[in-house]
N, C-alpha and C positions, 0 to 999 in steps of 0.2 A: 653366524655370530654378529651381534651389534657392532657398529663401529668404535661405540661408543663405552661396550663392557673389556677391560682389560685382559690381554688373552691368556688364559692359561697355559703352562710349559708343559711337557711331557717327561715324565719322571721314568728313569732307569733304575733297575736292581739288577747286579749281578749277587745273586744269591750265596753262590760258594767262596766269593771274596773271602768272608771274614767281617767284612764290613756289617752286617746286618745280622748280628747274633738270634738267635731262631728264639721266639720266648718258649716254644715248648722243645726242651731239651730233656731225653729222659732214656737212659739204657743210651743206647747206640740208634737212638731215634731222631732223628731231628727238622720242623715244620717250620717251614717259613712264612708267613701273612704279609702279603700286600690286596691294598684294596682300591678301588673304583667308587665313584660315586652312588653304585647302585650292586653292585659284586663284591665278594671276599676272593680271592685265589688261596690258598695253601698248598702248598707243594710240601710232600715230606718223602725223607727215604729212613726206611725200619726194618728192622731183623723179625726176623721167623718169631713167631707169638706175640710180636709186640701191640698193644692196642690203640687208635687214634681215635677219639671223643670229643666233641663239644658238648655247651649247655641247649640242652634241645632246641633244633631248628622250626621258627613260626611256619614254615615252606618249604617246598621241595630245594632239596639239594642235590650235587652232581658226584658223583665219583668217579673219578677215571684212572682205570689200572691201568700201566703201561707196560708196555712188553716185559718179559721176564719175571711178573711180580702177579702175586696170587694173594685173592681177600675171600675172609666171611665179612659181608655186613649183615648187621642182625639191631631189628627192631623190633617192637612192643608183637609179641605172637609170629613172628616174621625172621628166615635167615634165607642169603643166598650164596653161593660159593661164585665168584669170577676170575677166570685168569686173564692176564691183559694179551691182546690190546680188547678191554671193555670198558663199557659204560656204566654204572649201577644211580636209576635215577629212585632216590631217595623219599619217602616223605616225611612231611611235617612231624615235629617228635624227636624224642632222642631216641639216638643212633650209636652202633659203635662198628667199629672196622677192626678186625682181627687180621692182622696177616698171617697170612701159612704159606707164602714163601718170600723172603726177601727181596727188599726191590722201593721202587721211587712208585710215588701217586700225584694225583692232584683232584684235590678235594675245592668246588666251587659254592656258592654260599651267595644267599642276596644278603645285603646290610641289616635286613629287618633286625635281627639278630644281633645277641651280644656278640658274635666271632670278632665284627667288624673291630671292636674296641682292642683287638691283638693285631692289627696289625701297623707294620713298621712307619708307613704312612700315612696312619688314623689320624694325626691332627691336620692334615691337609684338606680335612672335609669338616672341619668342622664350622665354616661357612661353606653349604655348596654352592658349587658349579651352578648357574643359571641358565646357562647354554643347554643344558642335560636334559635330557629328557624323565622325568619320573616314572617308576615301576608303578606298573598296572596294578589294581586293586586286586588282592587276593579274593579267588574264583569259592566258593563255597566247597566244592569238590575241583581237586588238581589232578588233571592228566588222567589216566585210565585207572590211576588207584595204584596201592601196594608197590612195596619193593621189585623192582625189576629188573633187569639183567641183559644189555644190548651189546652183544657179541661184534666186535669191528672185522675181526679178520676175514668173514667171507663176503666181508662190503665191494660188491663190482664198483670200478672207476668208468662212469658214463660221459660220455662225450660233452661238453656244455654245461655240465653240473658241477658247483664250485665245491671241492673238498668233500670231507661228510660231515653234516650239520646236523645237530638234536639238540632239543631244547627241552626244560621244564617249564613249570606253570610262570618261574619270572627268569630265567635265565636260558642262553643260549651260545652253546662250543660251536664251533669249527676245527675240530681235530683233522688237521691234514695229512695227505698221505706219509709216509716218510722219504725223505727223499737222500740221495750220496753224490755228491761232490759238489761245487760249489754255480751257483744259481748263475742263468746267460745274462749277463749286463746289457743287453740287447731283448732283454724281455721280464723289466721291470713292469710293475703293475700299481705307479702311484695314484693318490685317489686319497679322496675327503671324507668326513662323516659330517654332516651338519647338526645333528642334534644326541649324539650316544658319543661314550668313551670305548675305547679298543683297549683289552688288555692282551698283549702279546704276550704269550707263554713259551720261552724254549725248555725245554726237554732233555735236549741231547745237539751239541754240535756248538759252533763259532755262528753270530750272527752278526751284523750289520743294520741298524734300524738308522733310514732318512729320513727326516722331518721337517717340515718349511710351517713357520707361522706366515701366512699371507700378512700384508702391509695392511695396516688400517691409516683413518687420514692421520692419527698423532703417533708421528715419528717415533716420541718415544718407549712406543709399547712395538717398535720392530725390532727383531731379533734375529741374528743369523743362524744359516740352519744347521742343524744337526746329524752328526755321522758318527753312530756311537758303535762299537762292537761289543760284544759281552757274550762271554761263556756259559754256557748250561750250566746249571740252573739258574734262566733268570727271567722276570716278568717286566715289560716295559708298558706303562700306561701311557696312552693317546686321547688327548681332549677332542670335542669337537672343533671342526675348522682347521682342524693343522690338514697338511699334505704329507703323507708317509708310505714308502714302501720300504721291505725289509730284502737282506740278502743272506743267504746262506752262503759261507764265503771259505770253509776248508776243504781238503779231503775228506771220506767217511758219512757218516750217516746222520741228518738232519731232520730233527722231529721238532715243530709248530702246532701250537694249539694257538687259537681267538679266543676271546669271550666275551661277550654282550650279555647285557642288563638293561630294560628289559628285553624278551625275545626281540630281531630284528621282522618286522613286515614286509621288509623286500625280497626278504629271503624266504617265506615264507608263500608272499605273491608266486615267485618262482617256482615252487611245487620243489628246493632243494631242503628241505626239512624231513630227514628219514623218519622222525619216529611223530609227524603233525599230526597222524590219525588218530594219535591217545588225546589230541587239545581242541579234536573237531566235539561243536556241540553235539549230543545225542539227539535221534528224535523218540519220544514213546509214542507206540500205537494206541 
């Protein structure tokens, strides 16, 4: 970050407050939108038959079933059945999500798209972020094609491999393993991004998100740091340049998702991207 660009804050949702009325409220449905400069998050939880839609997506989108919750998505000649914990990467086009059984998701989305305009935080980009990095130009053809179906639960946890990572053609989760009781204060993992935003996704459980804006030389743009806790469901967005790690901080069971926009290339360097070989070029004979 320039010394000289003023830093931006890192905005909290706690979801279930009350505080942030879901615009799509429908039956016993209810979707909450926060967004990033380059990402949509919605998080919704719905009853058996209920349907979730936007207006057609220009790009690949994410879906993520979480445990105890069962979907059809179904597109133009296209349907798949998932139960969580999965992945359903999406493409370009409308889309709709049927659940057949009850239960919470989270639906991810680049801005390209009207989604962005639904969420809670929309007018905070309506100058962006400079610091940001911009979403890669869409590829003519994205990722191996067609609706597809990326089973988590017999994902092996390998030694030196951060989380499980998969990405679309402009976005990219980090869905962590889950974890129960509360995180060793002796094995925090703070750390920067210099040019992407982080959106931290909980699920399930009590969190803890720290955040330090580093000093620039004008005094008045330092700000002391941040120790915020927030209940499931809730999405906390991170600009570039802050310093943050998070804790999971009660008894019981603890579920984190990331999400970047566009895909990260260091994670990608790293060979921890499980589903890269759909984003590797072809070659023809």
């Amino acid at each position: 970050m320039s010394d000289t660009a003023a830093p931006w804050s890192p905005t909290f949702f706690e979801l279930g407050s009350g505080e942030y009325a879901p615009p799509d409220r429908i039956k016993g449905q209810h979707s909450w939108y926060v967004r990033g400069q380059n990402f949509v998050t919605v998080i919704s939880k719905a009853g058996n038959g209920e349907v979730l839609s936007e207006e057609p997506a220009p790009d690949e989108h994410l879906v993520l079933v979480l445990e105890g919750t069962e979907v059809e998505v179904a597109v133009p000649g296209s349907h798949v059945s998932a139960a969580g914990p999965s992945i359903v990467v999406v493409p370009a086009g409308p889309a709709q999500v049927t659940m057949r059984r009850p239960g919470d998701l989270l639906r991810v989305f680049s801005t390209r798209g009207s989604v962005a305009a639904k969420a809670a935080n929309a007018a905070t980009y309506a100058v962006p972020n400079p610091a940001v990095a911009s979403l890669l130009p869409l590829p003519e053809t994205e990722g191996a094609g067609g609706l597809r179906v990326i089973p988590l639960s017999d994902v092996a946890q390998v030694p030196g491999r951060l989380g499980r990572i998969y990405r679309s053609g402009s976005l990219m989760v980090n869905w962590f393993v889950p974890v129960n009781g509360p995180r060793d204060t002796d094995e925090l993992s703070p750390h920067v991004h210099d040019d992407f935003e982080q959106a931290s996704v909980t699920v399930e459980g009590d969190f803890v998100h720290h955040v330090r804006q580093p000093w620039t030389k004008r005094m008045r743009d330092w700000r002391p740091d941040e120790h915020v806790q927030l209940t499931s469901p809730s999405v906390t967005v991170i600009p570039p340049g802050d310093i943050h790690t998070t804790r999971w901080v009660n008894r019981g069971a603890h579920q984190l998702i990331d999400v970047f926009a566009p895909p990260r290339a260091d994670f990608i360097e790293q060979g921890w991207v499980l589903n890269q070989s759909d984003y590797e070029p072809t070659t023809k004979e």
